[in-house]
C-alpha positions as CSV (number, residue, x, y, z in Angstrom):
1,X,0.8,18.3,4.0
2,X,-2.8,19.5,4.1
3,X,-4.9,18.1,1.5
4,X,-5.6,22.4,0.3
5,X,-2.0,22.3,0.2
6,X,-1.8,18.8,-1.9
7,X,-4.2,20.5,-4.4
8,X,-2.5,23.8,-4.8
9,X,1.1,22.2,-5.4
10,X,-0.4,20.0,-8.2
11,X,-2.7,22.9,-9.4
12,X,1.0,24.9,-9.5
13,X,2.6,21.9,-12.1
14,X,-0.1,22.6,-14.7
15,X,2.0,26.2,-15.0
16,X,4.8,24.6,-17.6
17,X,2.1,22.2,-19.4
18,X,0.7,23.1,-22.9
19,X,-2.5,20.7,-22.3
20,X,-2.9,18.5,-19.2
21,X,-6.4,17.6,-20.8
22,X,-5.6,16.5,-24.3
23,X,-8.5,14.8,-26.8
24,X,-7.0,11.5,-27.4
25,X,-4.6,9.2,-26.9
26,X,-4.5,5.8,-29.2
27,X,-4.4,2.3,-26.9
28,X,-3.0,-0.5,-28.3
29,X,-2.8,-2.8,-25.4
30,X,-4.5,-3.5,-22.1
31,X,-2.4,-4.3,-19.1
32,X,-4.1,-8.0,-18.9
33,X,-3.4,-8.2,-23.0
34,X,0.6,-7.3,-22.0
35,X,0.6,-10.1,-19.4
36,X,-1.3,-12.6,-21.4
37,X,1.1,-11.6,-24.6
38,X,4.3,-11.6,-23.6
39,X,3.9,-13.9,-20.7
40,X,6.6,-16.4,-21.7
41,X,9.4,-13.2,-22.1
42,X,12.7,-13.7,-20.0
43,X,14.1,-11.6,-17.4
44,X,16.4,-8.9,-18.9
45,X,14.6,-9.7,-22.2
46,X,13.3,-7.3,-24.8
47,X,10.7,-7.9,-27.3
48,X,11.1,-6.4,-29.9
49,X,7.4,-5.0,-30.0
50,X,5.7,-1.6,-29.6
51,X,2.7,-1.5,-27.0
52,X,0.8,1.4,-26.0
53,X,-0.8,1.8,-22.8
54,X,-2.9,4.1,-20.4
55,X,-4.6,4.2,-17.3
56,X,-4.2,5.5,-13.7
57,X,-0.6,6.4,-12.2
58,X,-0.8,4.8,-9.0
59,X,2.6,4.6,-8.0
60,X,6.0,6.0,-9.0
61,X,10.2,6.0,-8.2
62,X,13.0,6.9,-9.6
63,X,16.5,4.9,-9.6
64,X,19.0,7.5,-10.8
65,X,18.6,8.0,-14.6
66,X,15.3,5.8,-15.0
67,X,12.5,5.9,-13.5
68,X,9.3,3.0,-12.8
69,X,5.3,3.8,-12.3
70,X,2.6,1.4,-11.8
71,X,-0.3,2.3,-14.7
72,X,-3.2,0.7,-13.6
73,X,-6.2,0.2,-16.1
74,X,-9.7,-1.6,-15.7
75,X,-8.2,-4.9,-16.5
76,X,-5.0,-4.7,-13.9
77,X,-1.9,-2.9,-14.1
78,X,1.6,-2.7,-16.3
79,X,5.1,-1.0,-14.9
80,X,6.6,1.9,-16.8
81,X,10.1,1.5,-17.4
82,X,11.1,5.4,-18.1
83,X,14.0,6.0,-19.8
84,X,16.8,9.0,-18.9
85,X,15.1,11.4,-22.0
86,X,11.6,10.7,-20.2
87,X,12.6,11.3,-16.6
88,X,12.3,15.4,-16.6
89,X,8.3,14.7,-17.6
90,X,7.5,11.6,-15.6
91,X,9.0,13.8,-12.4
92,X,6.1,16.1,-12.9
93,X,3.8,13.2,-13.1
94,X,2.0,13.0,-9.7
95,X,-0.3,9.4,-8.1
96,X,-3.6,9.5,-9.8
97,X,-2.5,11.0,-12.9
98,X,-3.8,9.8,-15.8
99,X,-1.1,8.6,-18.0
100,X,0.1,7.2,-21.6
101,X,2.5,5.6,-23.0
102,X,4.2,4.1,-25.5
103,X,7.4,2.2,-25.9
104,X,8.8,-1.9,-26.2
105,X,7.8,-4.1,-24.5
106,X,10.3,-5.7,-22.2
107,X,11.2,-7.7,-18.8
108,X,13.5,-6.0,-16.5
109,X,16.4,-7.7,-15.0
110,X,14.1,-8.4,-11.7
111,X,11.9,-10.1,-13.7
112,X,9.0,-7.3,-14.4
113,X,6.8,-7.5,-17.3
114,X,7.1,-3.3,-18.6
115,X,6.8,-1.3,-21.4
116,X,10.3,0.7,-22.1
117,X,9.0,4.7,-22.7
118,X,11.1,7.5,-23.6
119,X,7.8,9.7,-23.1
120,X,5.0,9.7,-20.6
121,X,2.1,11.8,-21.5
122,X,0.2,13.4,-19.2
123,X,-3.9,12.6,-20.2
124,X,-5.9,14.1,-17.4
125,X,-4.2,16.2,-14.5
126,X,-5.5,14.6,-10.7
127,X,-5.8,17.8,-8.5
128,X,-6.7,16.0,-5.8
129,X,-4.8,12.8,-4.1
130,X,-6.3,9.3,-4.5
131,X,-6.6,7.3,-1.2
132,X,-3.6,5.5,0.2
133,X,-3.0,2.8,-1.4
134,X,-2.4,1.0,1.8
135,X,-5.4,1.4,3.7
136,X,-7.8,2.7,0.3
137,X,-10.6,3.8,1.8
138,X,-11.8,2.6,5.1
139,X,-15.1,4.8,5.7
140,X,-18.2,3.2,4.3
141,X,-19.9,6.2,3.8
142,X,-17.3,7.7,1.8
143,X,-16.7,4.2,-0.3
144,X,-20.6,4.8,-1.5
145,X,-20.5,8.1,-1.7
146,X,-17.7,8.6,-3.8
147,X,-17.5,5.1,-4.7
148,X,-14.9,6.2,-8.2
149,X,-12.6,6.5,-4.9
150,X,-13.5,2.9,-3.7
151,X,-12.9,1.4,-7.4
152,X,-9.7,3.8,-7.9
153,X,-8.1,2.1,-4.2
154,X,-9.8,-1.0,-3.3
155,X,-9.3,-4.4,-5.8
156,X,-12.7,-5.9,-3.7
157,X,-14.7,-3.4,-4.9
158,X,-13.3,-3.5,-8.6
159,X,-14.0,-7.2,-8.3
160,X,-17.5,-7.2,-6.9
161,X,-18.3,-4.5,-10.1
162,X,-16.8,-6.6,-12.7
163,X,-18.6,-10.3,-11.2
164,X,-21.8,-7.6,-10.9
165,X,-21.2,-7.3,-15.1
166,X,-20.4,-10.8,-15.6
167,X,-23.5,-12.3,-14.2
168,X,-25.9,-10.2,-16.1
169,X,-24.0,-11.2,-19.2
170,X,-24.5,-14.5,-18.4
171,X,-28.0,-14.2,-17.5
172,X,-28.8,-13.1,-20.9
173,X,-27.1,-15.3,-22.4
174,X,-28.6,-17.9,-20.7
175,X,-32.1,-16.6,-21.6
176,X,-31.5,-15.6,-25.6
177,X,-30.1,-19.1,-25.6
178,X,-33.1,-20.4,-24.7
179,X,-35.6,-18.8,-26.6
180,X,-36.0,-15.7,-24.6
181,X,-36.7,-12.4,-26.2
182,X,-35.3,-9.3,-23.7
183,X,-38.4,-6.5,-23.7
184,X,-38.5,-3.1,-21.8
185,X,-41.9,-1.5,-20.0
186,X,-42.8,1.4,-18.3
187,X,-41.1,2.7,-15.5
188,X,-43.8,5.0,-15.0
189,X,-47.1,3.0,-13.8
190,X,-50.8,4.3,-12.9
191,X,-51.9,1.6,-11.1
192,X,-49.0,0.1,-8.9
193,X,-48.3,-3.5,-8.9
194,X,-46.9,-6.9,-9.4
195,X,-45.1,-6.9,-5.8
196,X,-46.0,-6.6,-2.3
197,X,-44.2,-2.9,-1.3
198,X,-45.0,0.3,-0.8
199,X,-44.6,2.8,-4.1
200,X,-42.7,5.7,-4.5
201,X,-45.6,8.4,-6.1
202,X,-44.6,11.4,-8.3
203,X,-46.8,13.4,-10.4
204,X,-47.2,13.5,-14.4
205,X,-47.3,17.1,-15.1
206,X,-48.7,17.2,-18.8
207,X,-51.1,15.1,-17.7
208,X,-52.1,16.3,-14.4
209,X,-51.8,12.9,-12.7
210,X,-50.1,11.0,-10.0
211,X,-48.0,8.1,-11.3
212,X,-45.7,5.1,-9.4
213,X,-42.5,4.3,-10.1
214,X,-43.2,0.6,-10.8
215,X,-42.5,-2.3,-8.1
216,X,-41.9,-4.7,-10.4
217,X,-42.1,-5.6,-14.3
218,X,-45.0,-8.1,-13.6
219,X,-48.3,-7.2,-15.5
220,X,-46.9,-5.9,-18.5
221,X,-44.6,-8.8,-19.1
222,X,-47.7,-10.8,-18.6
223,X,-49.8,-8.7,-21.4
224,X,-46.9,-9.6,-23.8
225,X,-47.8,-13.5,-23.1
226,X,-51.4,-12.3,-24.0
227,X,-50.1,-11.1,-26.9
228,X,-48.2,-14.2,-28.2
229,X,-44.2,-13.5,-26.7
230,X,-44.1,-16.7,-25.4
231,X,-41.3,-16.3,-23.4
232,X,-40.0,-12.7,-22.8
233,X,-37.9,-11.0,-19.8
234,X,-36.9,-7.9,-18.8
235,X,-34.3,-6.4,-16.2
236,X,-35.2,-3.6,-14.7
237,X,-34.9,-1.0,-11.7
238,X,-37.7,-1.5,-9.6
239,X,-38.3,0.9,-6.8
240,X,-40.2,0.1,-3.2
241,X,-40.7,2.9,-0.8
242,X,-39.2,1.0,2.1
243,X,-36.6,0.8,5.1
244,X,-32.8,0.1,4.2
245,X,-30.9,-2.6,5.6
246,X,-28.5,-5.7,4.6
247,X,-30.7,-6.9,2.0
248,X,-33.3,-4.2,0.8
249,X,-32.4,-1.2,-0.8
250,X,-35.3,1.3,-2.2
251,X,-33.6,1.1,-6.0
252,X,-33.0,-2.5,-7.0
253,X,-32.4,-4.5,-9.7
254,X,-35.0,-7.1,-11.3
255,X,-34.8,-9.8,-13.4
256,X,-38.8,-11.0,-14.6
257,X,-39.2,-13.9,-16.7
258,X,-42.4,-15.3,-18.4
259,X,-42.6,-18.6,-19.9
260,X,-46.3,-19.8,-21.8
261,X,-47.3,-23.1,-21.0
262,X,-44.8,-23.8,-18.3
263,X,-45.2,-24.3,-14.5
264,X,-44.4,-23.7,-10.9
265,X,-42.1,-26.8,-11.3
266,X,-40.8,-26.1,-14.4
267,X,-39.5,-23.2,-13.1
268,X,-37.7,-24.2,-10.1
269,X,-35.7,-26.5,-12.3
270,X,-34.7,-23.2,-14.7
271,X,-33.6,-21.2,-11.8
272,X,-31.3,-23.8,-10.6
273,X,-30.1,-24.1,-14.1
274,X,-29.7,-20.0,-14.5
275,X,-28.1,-19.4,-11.2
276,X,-25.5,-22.2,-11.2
277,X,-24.1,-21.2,-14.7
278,X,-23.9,-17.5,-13.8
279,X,-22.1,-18.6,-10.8
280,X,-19.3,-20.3,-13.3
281,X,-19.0,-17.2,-15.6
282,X,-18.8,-14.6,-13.1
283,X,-16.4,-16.2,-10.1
284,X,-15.5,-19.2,-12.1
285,X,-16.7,-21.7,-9.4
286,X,-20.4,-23.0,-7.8
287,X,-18.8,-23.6,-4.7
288,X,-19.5,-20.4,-2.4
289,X,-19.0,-18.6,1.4
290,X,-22.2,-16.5,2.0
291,X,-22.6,-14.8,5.2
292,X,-20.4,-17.6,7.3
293,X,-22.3,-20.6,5.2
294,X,-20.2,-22.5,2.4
295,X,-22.2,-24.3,-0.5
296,X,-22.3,-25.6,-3.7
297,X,-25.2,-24.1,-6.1
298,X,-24.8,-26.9,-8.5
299,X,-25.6,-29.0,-5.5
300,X,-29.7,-30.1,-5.6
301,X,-31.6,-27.5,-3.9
302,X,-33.8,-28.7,-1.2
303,X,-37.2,-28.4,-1.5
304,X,-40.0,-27.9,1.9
305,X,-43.6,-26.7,1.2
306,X,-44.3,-23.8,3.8
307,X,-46.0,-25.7,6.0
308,X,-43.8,-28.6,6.7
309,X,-40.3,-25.8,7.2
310,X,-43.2,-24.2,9.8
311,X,-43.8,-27.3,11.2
312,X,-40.0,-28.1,11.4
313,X,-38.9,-24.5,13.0
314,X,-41.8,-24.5,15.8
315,X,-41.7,-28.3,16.6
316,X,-45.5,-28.2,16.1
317,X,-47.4,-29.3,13.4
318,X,-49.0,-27.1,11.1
319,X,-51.0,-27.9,7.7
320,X,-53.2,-25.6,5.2
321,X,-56.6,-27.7,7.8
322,X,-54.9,-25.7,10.7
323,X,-57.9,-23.4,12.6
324,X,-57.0,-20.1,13.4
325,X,-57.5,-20.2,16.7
326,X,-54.4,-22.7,17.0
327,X,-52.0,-20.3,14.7
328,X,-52.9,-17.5,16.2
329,X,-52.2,-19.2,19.8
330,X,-48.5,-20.5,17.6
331,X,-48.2,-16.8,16.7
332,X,-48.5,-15.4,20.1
333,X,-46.2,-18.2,21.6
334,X,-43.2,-16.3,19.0
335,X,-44.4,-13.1,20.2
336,X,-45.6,-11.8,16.9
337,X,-48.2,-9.5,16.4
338,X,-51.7,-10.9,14.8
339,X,-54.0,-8.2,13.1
340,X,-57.7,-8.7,13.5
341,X,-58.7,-9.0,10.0
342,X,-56.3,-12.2,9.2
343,X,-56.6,-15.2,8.3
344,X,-54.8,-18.7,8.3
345,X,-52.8,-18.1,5.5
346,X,-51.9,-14.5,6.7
347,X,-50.8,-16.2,9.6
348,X,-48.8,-18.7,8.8
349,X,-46.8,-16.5,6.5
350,X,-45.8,-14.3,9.0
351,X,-44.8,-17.2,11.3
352,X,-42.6,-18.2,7.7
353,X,-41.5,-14.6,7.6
354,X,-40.4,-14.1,10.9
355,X,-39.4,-17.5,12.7
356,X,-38.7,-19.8,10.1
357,X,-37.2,-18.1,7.1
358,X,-33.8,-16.9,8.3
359,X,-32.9,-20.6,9.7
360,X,-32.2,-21.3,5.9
361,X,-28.5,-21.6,5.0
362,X,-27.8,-23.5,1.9
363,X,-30.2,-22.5,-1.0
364,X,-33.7,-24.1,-0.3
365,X,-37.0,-24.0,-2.5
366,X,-40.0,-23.5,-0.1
367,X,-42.9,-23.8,-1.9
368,X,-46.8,-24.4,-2.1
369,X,-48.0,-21.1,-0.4
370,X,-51.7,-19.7,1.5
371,X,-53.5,-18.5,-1.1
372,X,-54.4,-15.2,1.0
373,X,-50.8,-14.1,0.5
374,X,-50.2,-14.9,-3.1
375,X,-53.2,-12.5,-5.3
376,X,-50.9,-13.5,-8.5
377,X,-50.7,-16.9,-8.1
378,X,-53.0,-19.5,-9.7
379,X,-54.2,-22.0,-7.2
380,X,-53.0,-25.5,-6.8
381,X,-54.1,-28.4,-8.8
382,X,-54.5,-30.3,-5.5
383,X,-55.9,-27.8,-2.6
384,X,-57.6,-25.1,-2.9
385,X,-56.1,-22.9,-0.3
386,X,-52.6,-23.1,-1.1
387,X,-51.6,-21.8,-4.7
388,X,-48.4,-22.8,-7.1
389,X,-45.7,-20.8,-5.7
390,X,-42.3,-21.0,-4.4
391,X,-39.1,-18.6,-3.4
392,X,-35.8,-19.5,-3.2
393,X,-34.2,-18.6,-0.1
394,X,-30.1,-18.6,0.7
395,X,-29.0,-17.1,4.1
396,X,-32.6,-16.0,5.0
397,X,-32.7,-13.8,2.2
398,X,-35.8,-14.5,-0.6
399,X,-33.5,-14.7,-3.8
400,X,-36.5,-15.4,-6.1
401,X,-40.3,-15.4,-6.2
402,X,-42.3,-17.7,-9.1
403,X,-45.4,-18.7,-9.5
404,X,-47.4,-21.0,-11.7
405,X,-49.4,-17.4,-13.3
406,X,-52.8,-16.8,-12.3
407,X,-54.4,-16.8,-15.7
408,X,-58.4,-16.5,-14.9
409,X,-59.6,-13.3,-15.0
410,X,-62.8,-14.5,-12.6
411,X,-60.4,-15.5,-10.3
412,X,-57.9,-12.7,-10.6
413,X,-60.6,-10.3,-10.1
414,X,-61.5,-12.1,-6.7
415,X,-58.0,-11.7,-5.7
416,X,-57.8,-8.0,-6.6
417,X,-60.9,-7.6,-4.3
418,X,-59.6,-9.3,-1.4
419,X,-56.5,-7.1,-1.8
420,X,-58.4,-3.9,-2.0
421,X,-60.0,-4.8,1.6
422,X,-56.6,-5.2,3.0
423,X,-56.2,-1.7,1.6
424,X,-59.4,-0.7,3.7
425,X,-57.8,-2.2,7.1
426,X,-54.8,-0.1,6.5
427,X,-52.0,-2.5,4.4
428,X,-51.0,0.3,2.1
429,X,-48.7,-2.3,0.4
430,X,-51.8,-4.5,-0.8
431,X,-52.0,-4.1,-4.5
432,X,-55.1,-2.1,-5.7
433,X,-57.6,-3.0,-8.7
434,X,-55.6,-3.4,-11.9
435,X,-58.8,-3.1,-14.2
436,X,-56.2,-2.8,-17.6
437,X,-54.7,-5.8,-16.7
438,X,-57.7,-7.8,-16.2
439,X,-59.1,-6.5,-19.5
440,X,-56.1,-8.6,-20.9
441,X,-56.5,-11.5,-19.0
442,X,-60.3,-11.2,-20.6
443,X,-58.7,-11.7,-23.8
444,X,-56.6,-14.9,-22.4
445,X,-53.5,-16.0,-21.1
446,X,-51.9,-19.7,-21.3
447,X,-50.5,-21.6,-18.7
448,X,-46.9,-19.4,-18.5
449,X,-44.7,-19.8,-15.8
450,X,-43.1,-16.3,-13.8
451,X,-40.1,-16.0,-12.1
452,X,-38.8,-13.0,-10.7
453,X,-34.9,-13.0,-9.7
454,X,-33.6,-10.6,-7.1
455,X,-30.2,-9.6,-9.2
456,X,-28.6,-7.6,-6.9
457,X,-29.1,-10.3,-4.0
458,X,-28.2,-12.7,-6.3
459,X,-24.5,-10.9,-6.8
460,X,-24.0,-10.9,-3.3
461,X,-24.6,-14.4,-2.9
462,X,-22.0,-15.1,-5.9
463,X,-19.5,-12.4,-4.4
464,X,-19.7,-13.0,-0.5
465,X,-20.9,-9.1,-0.2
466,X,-22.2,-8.7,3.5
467,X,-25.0,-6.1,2.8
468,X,-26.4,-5.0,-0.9
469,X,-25.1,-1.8,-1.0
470,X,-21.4,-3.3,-1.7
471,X,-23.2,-4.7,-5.1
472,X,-25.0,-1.8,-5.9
473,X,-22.5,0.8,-7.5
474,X,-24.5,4.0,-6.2
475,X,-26.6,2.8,-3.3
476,X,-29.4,5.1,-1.6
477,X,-27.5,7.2,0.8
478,X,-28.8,10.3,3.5
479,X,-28.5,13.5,1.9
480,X,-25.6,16.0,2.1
481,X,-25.8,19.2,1.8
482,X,-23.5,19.3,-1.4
483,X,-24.9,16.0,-2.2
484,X,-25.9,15.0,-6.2
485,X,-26.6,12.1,-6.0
């Protein structure tokens, strides 16, 4: 039958019903609660106990004078043993339905967990068809498009949403049990910055001025350690005006933590500690299968400045003494593109970026960056050129970016500048002037420690996802015509 046709034959069995949309029904019992409950009831047993439950019709039969539905809610699903004065309205009920119901709870001869009703109610008429239950939906663009379709037919999706919900819960409390107080800031930013990306502009009417959509949380969190929060985090959408592929998205999801008078080091030892418990509360296990590698995030994480995994990955040695003339001759030799204006540290990041980077399987802190390509970093206590910095990397994805906090205004300003001449040769991502922000720094900053956690990467680590937009319930999409979102 033509799906026009599907919708006007359920459109016709709204005809003989008073209210196919009523107010409320009262839930006693989730399907996971009935399981958990009455888990140790016998076939052919009753209970002796009322339930009451509701969710999605997703199947239905009858057998003569009874008849049997799956109800599946957000915790699993329940069967509906329908007695002979409940048959005449549970034959009207149609897949995808919204359903109640109430009754004993019992086990059927054959040894199924149900709750005995002598009246299905009809919550919330479906018009249209769900997917097959089958084959769900197979077409990407539809699963993220109408992605209530995905959750409604595929289990992988409802499972990747709920571990998505677990580890933020986690995260948090991970961070309030450590002295962490959760803060919000502006979306809205007029001076872009904190991250290396391109901004998305729009335009404060009542004001008459052009704003960002901020590309990270970074120098606000970092006024609150000015202002005595000594540790504080935030997460936040973030939003970077940049291409789409398996592991950026435009809108993401950012978790920013800032801890006073803490390190670099320090830090790398929290991550591990974060990451490896949200692991346990949201898939129960450390051990993981990420993009055809399997590891154990409660293993130690290696740990390779950025020289010595350059050195390593190009067979030739390279140190923060290296001339340019030699890196740009180890550039060329990987066929990567040098711009006039760089320098050795420029260099050897893109070298990082591009040839060394994605040979990372198993989680691996590199750390100990150029200086030219950290502006936010403070330098290191033992060289000058490099600063305290480190990302953790899994798959050759960046999961995380810390720093020991550049906390001299003198220095930061320095940095700005240099930044603001990259602007000048054309790198549109190079952070501009933040003259607010250094005004704060003025007033001073301790030591703090910054880490900023990639949360939707992170879930796809946890939950094997191929590509972010399976972890990202609404992910950026081409428009459509009748497109809303």
């Amino acid at each position: 039958m033509a799906e026009e046709d599907l919708f006007e034959a359920r459109r016709r069995k709204l005809d003989g019903i008073s209210n196919a949309w009523p107010a409320r029904f009262v839930r006693t019992h989730l399907a996971a609660q009935i399981h958990d409950e009455f888990a140790n009831l016998q076939a052919g047993e009753d209970s002796g106990k009322q339930a009451s439950v509701a969710g999605r019709l997703v199947a239905s039969r009858v057998q003569g004078k009874v008849g049997f539905g799956d109800l599946q809610d957000s915790s699993g699903k329940i069967q509906l043993f329908v007695t002979s004065s409940g048959i005449e309205a549970f034959d009207n009920l149609d897949s995808g339905d919204i359903v109640g119901a109430s009754g004993e709870v019992i086990r059927t001869k054959r040894g199924e967990l149900s709750v005995r009703t002598d009246e299905p109610l009809l919550l919330a008429k479906a018009l249209r068809a769900p997917p097959d239950k089958w084959h769900g939906v197979s077409d990407t663009e539809v699963r993220y498009r109408q992605r209530y379709l995905d959750l409604i037919a595929n289990p992988e999706a409802r499972r990747i949403a709920r571990a998505r919900i677990d580890t933020l819960a986690s995260i948090r409390r991970f961070l309030d049990g450590r002295g962490f107080q959760e803060v919000e800031t502006p979306t809205l930013h007029p001076i872009f910055g904190g991250g290396y990306a391109q901004p998305f502009v729009t335009h404060y009417n009542a004001i008459d001025r052009d704003m960002f959509l901020r590309v990270a949380t970074e120098l606000y969190l970092k006024r609150l350690i000015v202002g005595g929060m000594d540790r504080v985090y935030e997460v936040g959408r973030v939003f970077r005006n940049e291409g789409v592929d398996w592991k950026h998205s435009p809108e993401a999801t950012m978790l920013e933590t800032y801890e006073a008078y803490a390190d670099y080091l320090d830090v790398m030892d929290f991550v591990q500690a974060m990451v490896r418990d949200a692991a346990t509360d949201a898939i129960g296990t450390t051990k993981v299968s990420f993009r055809d590698a399997d590891f154990d995030l409660a293993d130690d994480w290696r740990r390779v400045t950025m020289h010595e995994l350059v050195s390593e990955v190009t067979g030739e040695t390279v140190t923060a003494e290296t001339d340019l003339d030699t890196l740009k001759a180890l550039a060329g030799r990987h066929h990567l593109k040098v711009e006039p204006w760089w320098g050795p540290g420029m260099i050897v990041g893109e070298i990082y970026d591009k040839v060394a980077e994605g040979t990372l399987k198993a989680p691996t802190i590199v750390y100990d960056y150029p200086k030219e390509i950290s502006p936010l970093a403070k330098d290191h206590r033992d060289d000058p050129r490099l600063v305290e910095r480190f990302e953790a990397v899994v798959c050759g994805m960046e999961l995380c970016n810390a720093f020991s906090e550049l906390n001299d205004p003198i220095e930061q300003r320095k940095r700005f500048e240099g930044q603001q001449e990259l602007r000048e040769h054309g790198d549109m991502e190079a952070n501009p002037i933040d003259e607010a922000f250094l005004e704060a720094l003025e007033y001073g900053m301790p030591p703090t420690g910054g880490l900023g956690v990639g949360l939707d990467r992170l879930v796809m680590v946890l939950t094997g996802a191929n590509t972010i937009r399976e972890v990202i319930l609404f992910p950026a999409l081409r428009s459509e015509t009748t497109d809303s979102g």
